[in-house]
C-alpha angles and dihedrals in degrees: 000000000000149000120284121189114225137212095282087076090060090076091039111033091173102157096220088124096059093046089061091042104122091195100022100230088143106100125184124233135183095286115009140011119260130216110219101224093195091059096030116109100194088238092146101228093130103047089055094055102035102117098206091046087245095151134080137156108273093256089045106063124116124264092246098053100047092117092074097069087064087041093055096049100041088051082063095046119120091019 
């Protein structure tokens, strides 16, 4: 399981979040910043310092954002 960053962080787009990533597996794309699930280690880092409360633990995340846990794997596809 890993993080996933939600829709709040495409109005924000700080990068907090990639400064505190022990094994940067947070990239940013060209509007929002993605969570590699494959690298990620669910320790948590992110999710303390996102300003806008965009990340949860993959089977945390609202109803309504489900979607971007399909967003944030498929932005790492192919890598």
């Amino acid at each position: 399981m890993a993080f996933v960053i939600t829709s709040p962080c495409m109005e924000e787009k700080s990068g907090e979040c990639v400064e505190v990533c022990p094994v940067d597996c947070i990239e940013e794309g060209e509007d929002m910043f993605y969570i590699d699930p494959n690298i990620c280690i669910d320790c948590g880092a992110c999710e303390a310092v996102c300003p806008v409360e965009a990340i949860y633990m993959e089977d945390e995340v609202p109803e309504e954002e489900q979607k971007y846990i399909g967003i944030n794997q498929k932005f790492f596809e192919g890598r």
